[in-house]
N, C-alpha and C positions, 0 to 999 in steps of 0.2 A: 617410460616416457617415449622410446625409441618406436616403441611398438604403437603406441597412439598416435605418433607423427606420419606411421607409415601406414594407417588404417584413413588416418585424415586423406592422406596424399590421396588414396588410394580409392578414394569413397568420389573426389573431389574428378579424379580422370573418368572413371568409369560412367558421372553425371553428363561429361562434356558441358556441353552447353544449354542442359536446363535449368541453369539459375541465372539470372539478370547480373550482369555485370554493373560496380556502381557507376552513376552517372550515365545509364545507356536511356537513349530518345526515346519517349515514348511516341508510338503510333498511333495508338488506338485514341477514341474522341472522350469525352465527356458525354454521356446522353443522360434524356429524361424522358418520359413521356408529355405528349404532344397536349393532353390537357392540364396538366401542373400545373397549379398557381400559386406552388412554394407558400401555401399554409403549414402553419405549424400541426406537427401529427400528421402528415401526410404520408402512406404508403404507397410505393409503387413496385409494379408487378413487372420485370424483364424473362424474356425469354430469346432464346438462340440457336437454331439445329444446325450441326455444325458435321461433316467427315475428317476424319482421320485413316489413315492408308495403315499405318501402321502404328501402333501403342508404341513409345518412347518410354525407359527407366525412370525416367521423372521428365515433367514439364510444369515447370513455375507458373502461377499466373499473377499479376499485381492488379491487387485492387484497390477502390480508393471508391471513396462513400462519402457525404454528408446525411444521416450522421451513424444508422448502423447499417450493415444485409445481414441475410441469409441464404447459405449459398447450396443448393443440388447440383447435382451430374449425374442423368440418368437416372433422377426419379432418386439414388442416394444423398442425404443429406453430407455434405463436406465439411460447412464453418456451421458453427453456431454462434451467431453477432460476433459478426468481425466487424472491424473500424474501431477507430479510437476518436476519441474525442478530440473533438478541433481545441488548439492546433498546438504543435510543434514551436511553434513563433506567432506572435498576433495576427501572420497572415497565413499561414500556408497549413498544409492536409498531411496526415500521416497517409500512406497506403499498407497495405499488407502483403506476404507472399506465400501463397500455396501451392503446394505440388499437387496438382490437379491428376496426375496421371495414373494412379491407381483406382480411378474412378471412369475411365473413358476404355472406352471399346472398339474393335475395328468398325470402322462405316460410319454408320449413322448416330449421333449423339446430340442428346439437349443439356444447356448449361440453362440456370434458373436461379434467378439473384431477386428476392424478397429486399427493396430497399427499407428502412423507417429515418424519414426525414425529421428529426426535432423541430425544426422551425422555429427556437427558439435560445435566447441565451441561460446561461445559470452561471454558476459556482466551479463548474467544470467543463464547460464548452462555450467556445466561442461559433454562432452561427457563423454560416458562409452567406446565407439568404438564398441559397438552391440548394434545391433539392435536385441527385445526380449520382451517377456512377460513372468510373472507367474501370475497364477488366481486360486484360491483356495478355494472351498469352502468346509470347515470340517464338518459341520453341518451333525449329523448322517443320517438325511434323504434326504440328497445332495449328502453328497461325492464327490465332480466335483474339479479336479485337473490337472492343464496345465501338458501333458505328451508327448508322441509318438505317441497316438491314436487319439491326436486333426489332423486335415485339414489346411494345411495352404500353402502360395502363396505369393510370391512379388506380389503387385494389380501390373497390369500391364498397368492401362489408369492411374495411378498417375506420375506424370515427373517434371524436374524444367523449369519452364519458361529461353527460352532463352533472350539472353539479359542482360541487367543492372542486378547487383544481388544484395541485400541487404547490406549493410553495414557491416561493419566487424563485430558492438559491439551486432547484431543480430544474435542467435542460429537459428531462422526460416529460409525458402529457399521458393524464390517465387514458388506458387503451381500452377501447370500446370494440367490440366486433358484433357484426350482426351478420348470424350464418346463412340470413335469407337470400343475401346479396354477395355471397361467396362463388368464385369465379368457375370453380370447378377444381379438378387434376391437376391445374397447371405447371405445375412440375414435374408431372409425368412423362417420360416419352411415349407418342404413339398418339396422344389425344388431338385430337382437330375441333374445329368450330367452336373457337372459347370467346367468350363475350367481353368484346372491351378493346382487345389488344390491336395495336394499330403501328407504325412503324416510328421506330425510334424518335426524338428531335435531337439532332447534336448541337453541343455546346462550346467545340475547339479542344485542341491538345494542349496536354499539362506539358509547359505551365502555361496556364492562365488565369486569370480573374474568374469569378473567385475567392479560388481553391489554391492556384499560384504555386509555388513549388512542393511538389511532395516529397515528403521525406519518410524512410523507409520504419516500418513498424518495428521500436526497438524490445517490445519486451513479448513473450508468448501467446499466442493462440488463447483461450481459454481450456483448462479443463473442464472435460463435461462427464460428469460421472454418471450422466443417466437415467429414466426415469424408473424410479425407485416408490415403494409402497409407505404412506407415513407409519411413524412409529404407533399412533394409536390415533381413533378417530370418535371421536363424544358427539353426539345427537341431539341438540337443543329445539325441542316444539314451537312451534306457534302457531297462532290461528290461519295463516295465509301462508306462513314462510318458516322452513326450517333452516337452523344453522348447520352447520356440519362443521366444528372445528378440530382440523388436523396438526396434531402433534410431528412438530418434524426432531429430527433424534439432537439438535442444536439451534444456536444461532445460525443462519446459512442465508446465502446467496439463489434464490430459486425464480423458476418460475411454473406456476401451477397448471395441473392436466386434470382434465374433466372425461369422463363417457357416459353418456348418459341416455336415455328415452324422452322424446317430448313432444307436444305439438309445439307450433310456430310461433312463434312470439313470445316465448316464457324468458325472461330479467335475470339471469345469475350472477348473483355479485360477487365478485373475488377481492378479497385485501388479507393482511397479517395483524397479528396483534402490536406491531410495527409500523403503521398510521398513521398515529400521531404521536411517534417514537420522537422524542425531544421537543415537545409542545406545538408542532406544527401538523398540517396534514403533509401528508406523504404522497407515495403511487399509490391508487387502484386500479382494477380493471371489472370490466363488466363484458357478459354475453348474451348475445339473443340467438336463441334456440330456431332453428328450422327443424321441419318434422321428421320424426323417426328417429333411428338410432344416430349416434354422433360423438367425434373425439374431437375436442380441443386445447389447444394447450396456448396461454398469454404466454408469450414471451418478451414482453418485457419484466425484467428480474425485477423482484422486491425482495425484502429480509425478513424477517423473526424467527419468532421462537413455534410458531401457529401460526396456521393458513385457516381463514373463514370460508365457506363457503356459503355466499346465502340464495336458497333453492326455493322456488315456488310448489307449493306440496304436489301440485299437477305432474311436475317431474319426477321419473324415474333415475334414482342417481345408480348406476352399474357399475365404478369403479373412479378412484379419485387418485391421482399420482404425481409428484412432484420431481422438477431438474433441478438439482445442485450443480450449477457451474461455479466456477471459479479462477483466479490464476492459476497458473501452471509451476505450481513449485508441489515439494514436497515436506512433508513435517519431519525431517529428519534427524534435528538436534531432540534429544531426550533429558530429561530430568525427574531424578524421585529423592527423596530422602526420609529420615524416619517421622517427619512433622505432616499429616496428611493437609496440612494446612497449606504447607507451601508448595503441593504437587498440587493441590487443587489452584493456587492462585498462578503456577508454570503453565495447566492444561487451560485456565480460562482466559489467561492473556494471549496465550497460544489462538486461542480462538479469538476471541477480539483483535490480533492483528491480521489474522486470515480473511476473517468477514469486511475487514477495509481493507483490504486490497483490489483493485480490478482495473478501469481502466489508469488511473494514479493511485499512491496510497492517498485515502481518502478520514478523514476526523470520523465521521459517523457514516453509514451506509441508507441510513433513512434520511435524515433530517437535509443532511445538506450534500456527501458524497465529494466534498471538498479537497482541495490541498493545501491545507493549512500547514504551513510548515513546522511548528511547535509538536504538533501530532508525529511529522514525517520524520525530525529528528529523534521520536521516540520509537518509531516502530523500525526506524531501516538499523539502528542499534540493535532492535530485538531480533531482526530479520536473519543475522549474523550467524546468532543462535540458534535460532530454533528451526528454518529451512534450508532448502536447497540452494545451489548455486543460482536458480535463473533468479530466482527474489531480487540478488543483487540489480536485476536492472531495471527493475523498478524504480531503485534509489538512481540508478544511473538517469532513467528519464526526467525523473520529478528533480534533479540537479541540473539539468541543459534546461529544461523548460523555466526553469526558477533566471536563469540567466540569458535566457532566449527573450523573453519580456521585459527585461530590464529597459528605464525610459531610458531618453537620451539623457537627462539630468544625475543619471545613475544612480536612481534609489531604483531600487527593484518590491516585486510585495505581491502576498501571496493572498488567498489559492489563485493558482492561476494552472492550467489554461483555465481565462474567464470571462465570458461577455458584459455582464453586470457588476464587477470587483475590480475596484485596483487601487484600494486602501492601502499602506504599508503600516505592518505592525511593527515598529522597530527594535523592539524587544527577540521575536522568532525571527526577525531577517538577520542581526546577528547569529543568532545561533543556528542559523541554516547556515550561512556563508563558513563557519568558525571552527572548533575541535572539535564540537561534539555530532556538527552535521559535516559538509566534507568531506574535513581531514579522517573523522571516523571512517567515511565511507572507503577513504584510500588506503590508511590501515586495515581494515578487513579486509579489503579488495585487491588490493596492489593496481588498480585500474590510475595509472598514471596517466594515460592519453585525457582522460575525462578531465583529472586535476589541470593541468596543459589549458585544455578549449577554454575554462570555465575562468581561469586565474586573472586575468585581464577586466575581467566583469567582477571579482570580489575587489580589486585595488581600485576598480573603479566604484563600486560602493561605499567602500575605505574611507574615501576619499570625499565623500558626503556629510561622514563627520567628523566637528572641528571640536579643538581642546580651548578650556578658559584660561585665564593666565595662574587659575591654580592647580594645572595640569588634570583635573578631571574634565568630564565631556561637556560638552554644551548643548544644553537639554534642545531633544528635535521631539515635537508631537508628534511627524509622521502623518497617516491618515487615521489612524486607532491609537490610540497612546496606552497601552493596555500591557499591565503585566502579567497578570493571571486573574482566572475566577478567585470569588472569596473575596473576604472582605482585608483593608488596609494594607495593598500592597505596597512598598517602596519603591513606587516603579524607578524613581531617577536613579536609585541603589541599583536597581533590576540592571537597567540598562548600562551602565557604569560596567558593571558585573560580565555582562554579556561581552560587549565593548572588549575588553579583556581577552575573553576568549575566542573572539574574532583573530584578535592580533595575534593569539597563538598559535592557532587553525593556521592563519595569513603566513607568519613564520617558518611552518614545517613546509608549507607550499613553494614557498623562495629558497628553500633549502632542498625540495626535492628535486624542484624545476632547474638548478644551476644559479639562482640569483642570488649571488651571496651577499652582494652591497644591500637587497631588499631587506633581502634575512636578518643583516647588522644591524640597518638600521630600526628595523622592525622589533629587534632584540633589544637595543636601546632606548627605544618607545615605550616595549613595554616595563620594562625597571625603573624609569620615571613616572609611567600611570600612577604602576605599584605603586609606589611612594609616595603619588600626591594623592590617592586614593588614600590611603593608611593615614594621611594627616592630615587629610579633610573628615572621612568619613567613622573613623573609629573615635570613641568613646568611654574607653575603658570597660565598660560592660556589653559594647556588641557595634556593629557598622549602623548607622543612620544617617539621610537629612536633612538639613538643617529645617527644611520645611515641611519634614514627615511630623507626625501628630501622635500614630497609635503607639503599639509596641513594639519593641523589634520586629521585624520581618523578619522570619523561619526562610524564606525563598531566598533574598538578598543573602543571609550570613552564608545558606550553602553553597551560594554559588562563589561566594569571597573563597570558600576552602576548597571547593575542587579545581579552582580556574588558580588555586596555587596564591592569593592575595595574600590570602590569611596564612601568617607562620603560624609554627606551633605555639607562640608563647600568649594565644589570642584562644587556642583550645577550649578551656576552660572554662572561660565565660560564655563562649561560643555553646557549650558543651549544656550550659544549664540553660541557653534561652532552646534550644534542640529538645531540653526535657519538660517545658512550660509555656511553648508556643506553638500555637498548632493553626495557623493562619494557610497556607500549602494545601492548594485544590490536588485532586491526584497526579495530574500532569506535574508540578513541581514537587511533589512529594518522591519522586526517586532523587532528584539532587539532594535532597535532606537527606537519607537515607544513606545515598553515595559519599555526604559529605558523614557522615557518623563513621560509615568504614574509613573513610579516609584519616580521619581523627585516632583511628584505633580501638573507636566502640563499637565492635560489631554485635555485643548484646543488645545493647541495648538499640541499635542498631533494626534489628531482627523484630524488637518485641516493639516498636515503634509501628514496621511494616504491617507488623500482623493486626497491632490494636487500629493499625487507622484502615484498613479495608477489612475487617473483621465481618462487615455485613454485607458484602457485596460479595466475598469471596466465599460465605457459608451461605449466601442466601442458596434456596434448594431445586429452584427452578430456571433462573437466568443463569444464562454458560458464559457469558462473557461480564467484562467488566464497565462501569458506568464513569459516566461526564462528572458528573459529582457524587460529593458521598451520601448522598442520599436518590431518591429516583424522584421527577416529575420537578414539582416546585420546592422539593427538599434537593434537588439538586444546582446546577448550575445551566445557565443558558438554554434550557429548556429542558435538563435533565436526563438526557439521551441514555439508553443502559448498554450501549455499545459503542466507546469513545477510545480510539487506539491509545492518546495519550496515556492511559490511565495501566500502558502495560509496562511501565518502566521497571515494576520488580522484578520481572523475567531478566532483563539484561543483569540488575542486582543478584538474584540466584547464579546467574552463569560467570561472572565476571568478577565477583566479588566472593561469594558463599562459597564455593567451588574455586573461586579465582583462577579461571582460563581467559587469559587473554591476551591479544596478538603482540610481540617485541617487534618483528621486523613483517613487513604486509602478507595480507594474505597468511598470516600464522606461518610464515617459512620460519619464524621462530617465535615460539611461544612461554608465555610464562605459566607456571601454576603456584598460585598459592592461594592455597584454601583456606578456609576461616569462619568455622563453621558456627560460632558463635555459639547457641542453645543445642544446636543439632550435636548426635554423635556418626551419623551415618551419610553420605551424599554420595550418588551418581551419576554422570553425567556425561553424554555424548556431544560433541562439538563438531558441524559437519564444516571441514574445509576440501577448499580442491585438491591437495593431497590425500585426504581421504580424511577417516572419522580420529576424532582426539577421543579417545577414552578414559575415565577417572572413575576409580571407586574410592571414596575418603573416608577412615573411618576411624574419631578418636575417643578418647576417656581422658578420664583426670590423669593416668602416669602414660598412657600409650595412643600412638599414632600409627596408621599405617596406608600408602599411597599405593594401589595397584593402575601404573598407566600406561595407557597405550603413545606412542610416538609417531604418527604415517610417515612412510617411507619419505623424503625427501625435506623432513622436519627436524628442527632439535629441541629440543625444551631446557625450560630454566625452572628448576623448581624451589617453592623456598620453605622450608619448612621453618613450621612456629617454634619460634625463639623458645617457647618453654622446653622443647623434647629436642635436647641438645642431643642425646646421644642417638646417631643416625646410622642404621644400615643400608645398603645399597646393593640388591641381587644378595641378600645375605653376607656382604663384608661390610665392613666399616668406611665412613662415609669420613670426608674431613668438609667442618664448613656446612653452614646452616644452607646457600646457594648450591643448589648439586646442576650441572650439565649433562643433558641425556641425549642419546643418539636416539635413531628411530631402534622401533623396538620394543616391547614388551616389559616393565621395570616394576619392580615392588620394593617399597621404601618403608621403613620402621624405622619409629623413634621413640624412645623413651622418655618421662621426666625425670628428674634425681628426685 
């Protein structure tokens, strides 16, 4: 630790002052080009020759966009779409920061910032209504600030495809280019006489209207892994037009590269087998060919599994290549055990929550690219597990922005950021606020500053809803009254349910934060739910009410057992509607699951997980997993085959199968207890900021045996199953089923009698 504090320090002096201090003035303007007229899909082309006397260690520069760039320096590409989607709060702009200075030279230097203006609302951006850049670099031996003197141009071969347009809940516009009316080099340095470019218009310093306050970009860069060869490519005839469909090696994030031969004027169409990925149309893109040889590459990203290419036979195709960008984490947490079944449904969820990640975590990456919070409290659980540390901030943004939005009336409601949305589902806005979105994030994170900002805006949604005089809730429609796909949900159970674990969530937050009168009485609130919930809602054979109709609710019971409602003496019954009801879209299908371990069945448990994604997780060509269980109109809401919600097993293998999971935050103490159910063998790596939790688990009917790792500055709590009392520890005898472990390397055997 000593040694990374003095590498910190030490990185931090040698910089001086190319990083922006918070809160420092910005100088530089807002500009746009002089014939803009903030249509939607509008590209604009800036340019800037700029000296430098001498190269600087680093020099920052902060940019800020409506609504992506792309940025050069010397003819090097630096960002690949940077910006983030509006906004931060209903009003105001993220910016970015790059150290620009690995990319500049002594003398003479051109910077080149490809703007693409949405011009439009969705599901994930809220327009600003201009189109704009500011680019700033303060750095004494830079000085480069977007003004009057920059060059710039509506690109004039950028267009929207005609035809079908995107879907409403999409901010993007199919992208059209036409290579006849392509501007030149202009990113190059050296070139002169390019057609167009004309001297900047300024718009004023941030902050202003607007864009209004900017706030600093909190989650990573994109990775850009590069333009790579598809995995295979099939040739489809036709009489005018061949297909070209490219195999890419997964689900992914891309955007497609073309080289080709052609005369002038020839139509290529580009889209995925991702389209009309959850019953809507999606992005495409389209090119028009200028004569001779030629590369192009769409960059606006779409998804699948296959990139089409449709080519006029006139055309010579020389070579077809695709980019994988994406967040910037890494797939670090690992899992195998001896059921190929359940490494194949770790590696497809694993992919399913990668492919919705990017500017927010997102439901789907075709259909809507959303932040639905019911999704978000599934995947920043899985995020835990299965990637790097930066993932955390992800959950860290889509937490401030969930509370950055909130009206004054203090309902809050997601996705948001949103131009067109601000429904509240009050079903996932409890369970965003509550234990399993939050406070999970606090316990995995230790990121207390976050709990702090956000705490005042949950009390204040709290505070939204009211109890009847027989101490359950009192039903709020919200904007969607909605408790899950699938048919006869209980919602008022649902929401009762949630409600609950709000207050838990609310609880541990007044307890971390110092409010202990909150905590009490929040503690006493909920032991009166309890009770009025158990004597309203219980029935002898399972929770319902009075004005539900169908069968038990499979969603409602599990959430009565992991939110702690349900005692055990409710098991039972609980136990048979678990093995005869099967109402639980995927998204609610991990709380069933979690409530079966929690019960103490983790057979059947296991054999529940497996029969109910059985076809999604063997199907033999989709890598990720789907919105419902079935695809298309056998699914749900449009049937999407890439739905983050639906990756809640992953956390069930990690947290429950394996049983790693965090006592005190941030895993500074962890527990393990495994429970392997059908399985005899499990592996598993757990990546914390301390470094990696190791586990290898492996039992039989008389023996046990636990090989784990501890990172340095950790302890563990391990609990071995109550069958295999007799316990060794480093080869001596153990006392007590709970063993406590330093950091360290430890192997644990136990026997049955």
């Amino acid at each position: 630790m000593k040694i990374s504090i003095l590498l910190l320090i030490c990185t931090v002096l040698q910089l001086g002052t190319a990083y922006p201090q918070a809160g420092d003035a910005w100088h530089a303007q807002w500009i746009t080009a002089a014939e803009n007229q903030n249509e939607s899909n509008t590209w604009l082309a800036f340019r800037k020759v700029f000296a430098v006397d001498s190269v600087p260690a680093g020099a920052v520069a902060r940019i800020a966009a409506d609504s992506k760039y792309w940025l050069w320096i010397n003819g090097r590409l630096v960002v690949f779409e940077g910006g983030l989607k509006r906004g931060p709060t209903p009003s105001d702009t993220y910016y970015d920061e790059v150290d620009i200075a690995p990319y500049l030279k002594q003398g003479e230097n051109l910077v080149a910032v490809l703007l693409w203006y949405f011009g439009k609302d969705g599901f994930s951006h809220l327009s600003s209504g201009k189109a704009a850049l500011v680019f700033e670099c303060a750095h004494e031996q830079v000085g480069l600030y977007s003004d009057g003197t920059w060059q710039a141009v509506v690109h004039p071969a950028f267009e929207t495809a005609p035809g079908t347009k995107p879907n409403y809940r999409l901010p993007e516009s199919n992208i059209r280019f036409d290579a006849r009316r392509d501007i030149g080099s202009w990113t190059q340095p050296g070139v002169t006489g390019l057609r167009g470019f004309q001297a900047a218009k300024t718009l004023g310093k941030p902050p202003v209207a607007p864009w209004n306050k900017l706030v600093k970009r909190p989650i990573p860069l994109w990775k850009d892994y590069g333009l790579k060869d598809y995995a295979a490519i099939e040739k489809i005839s036709g009489d005018t037009h061949d297909t070209l469909v490219c195999k890419l090696p997964y689900n992914a994030q891309v955007t497609p590269w073309l080289q080709i031969n052609a005369s002038a004027g020839q139509q290529i169409e580009v889209f995925t087998d991702h389209y009309m990925g959850g019953g809507t149309p999606n992005v495409r893109a389209e090119y028009i060919t200028k004569a001779g040889s030629q590369a192009y590459e769409s960059i606006g990203w779409m998804n699948g599994h296959h990139v089409y290419y449709v080519v006029p036979k006139q055309v010579e195709v020389v070579r077809l290549l695709y980019r994988e960008t994406g967040f910037n984490t890494a797939f670090a947490g690992r899992f195998s055990c001896n059921d190929p079944f359940f490494n194949r449904l770790w590696e497809k969820a694993v992919r399913t929550l990668y492919v919705t990640m990017r500017d927010t975590y997102m439901d789907c990456p075709d259909r809507e690219r959303a932040q639905w919070w019911g999704d978000v409290v599934i995947e920043s659980g899985e995020a835990f597990y299965a990637l790097d540390s930066p993932a955390a901030s992800l959950t860290r943004k889509g937490i401030l922005e969930l509370i950055n939005w909130q009206r004054p009336d203090g309902v809050i409601y997601s996705p948001v950021p949103a131009g067109n949305w601000d429904k509240e589902l009050p079903g996932q806005m409890l369970a965003s606020i509550g234990y399993y979105g939050f406070w999970n994030y606090y316990l995995n994170s230790g990121d207390k500053e976050t709990i702090a900002e956000v705490f005042p805006g949950v009390r204040k949604y709290l505070e939204v809803w009211q109890l009847l005089p027989n101490g359950t809730l009192a039903e709020r429609q919200g904007g969607w009254y909605w408790g899950d796909w699938g048919t006869q949900p209980d919602k008022h159970l649902l929401v009762n349910a949630w409600y609950y674990l709000a207050l838990k969530g609310y609880r541990h937050m007044a307890e971390l934060l110092g409010e202990q009168a909150v905590a009490a009485a929040t503690q006493e609130k909920m032991a009166q739910f309890s009770e009025a919930f158990n004597r309203q809602f219980w029935d002898g054979k399972g929770y319902r009410t009075a004005a539900y109709e169908g069968t038990y609710d499979d969603r409602a019971q599990a959430l009565a057992v992991v939110s702690g409602l349900a005692d055990t003496s409710k098991y039972p019954a609980l136990k048979h509607i678990f093995e005869t009801v099967f109402l639980a879209s995927p998204y609610m299908e991990k709380y069933v699951v979690e409530a079966l371990f929690h019960m103490g069945h983790e057979q059947y448990a296991m054999q529940r997980l497996q029969s109910r994604f059985a076809e999604m997780v063997n199907h033999p060509s989709i890598t990720t997993l789907w919105e419902g269980w079935g695809i298309g109109e056998a699914g749900y809401g449009g049937g999407s085959t890439n739905h983050a919600w639906s990756g809640g097993g992953l956390t069930i293998l990690a947290q429950y199968v394996a049983g790693i999971s965090p006592v005190e935050p941030a895993f500074r103490k962890f527990r393990v207890a495994p429970r392997l159910g059908p399985l005899n063998h499990v592996d598993i790596v757990v990546p914390t900021g301390y470094g990696e939790i190791k586990a290898a688990v492996t039992q039989a009917s008389k023996t046990f045996s636990l090989q784990l790792t501890v990172p340095a500055g950790t302890s563990a709590e391990v609990h071995v199953p109550a069958v295999y009392r007799i316990v060794r520890a480093n080869g001596k005898k153990a006392a007590g089923p709970v063993l406590h472990l330093p950091p360290g390397t430890h192997r644990l055997e136990g026997t049955a009698p």
